[in-house]
N, C-alpha and C positions, 0 to 999 in steps of 0.2 A: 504494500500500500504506500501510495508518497503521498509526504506531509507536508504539502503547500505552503503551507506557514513556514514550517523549517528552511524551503529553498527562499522563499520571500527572508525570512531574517540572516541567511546567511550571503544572499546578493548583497553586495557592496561593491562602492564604486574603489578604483584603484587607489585615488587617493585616501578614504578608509581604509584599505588596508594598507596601505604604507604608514598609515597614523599608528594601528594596532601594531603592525612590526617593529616601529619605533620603540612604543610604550614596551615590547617584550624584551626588546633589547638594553634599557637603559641602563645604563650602569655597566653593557658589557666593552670591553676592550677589543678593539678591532683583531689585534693578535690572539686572543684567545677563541677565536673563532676559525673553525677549521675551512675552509675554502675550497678544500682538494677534492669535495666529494665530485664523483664519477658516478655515471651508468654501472650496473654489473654487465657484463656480456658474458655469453656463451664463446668457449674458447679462448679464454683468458687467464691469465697466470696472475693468482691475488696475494696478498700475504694476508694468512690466518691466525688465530691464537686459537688453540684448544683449549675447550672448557669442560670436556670429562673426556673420559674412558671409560668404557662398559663390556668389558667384555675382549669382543671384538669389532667394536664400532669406538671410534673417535669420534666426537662431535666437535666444529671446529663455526667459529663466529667467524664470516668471510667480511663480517663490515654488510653496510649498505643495509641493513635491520636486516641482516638476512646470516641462516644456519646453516652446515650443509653436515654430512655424514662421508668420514673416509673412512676405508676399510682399516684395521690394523696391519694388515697383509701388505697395504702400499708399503712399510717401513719394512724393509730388510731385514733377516737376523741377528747384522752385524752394527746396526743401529740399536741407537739407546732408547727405549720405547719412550712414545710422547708422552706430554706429561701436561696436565692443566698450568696453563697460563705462557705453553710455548707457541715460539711463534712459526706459523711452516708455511712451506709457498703450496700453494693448492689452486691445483687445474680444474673450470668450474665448465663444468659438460653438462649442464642443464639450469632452468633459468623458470 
């Protein structure tokens, strides 16, 4: 069902929302805001941080609000298993 009302108070004109982005931002420092964000794409090489281990699944934070799952098996025998809070380069084959 849509809620007319809802789209009616969330239209604003641009310069309302450069008002509200201001008001969200005050106080922050140009530097501490990150810039760099990118698109994720398919076939792209990201740097990850691992946020558990289960088993044999890594779960790894690729950035961009986004999760992905690597195998344990991607790491060698001769590697040091991952470990939360490391950081790995990871091939994103789906999106």
């Amino acid at each position: 069902m849509v809620n007319r009302n809802l789209i009616r108070e969330l239209d604003q004109s641009t310069e309302e929302w450069q008002q509200e982005l201001a008001a969200a931002m005050a106080g922050a420092r140009e530097e501490d805001i990150d810039w760099s964000a990118q698109e994720i794409a398919v076939n792209q090489i990201v740097d990850g941080r691992v946020l558990r281990v289960e088993g044999d699944v890594v779960l790894v934070d690729v950035g961009y609000k986004s999760e992905g799952i690597v195998f344990r098996n991607e790491w060698s025998d001769d590697e040091p298993p991952p470990e939360p809070g490391q950081v790995v380069k990871v091939f994103i084959e789906d999106v």
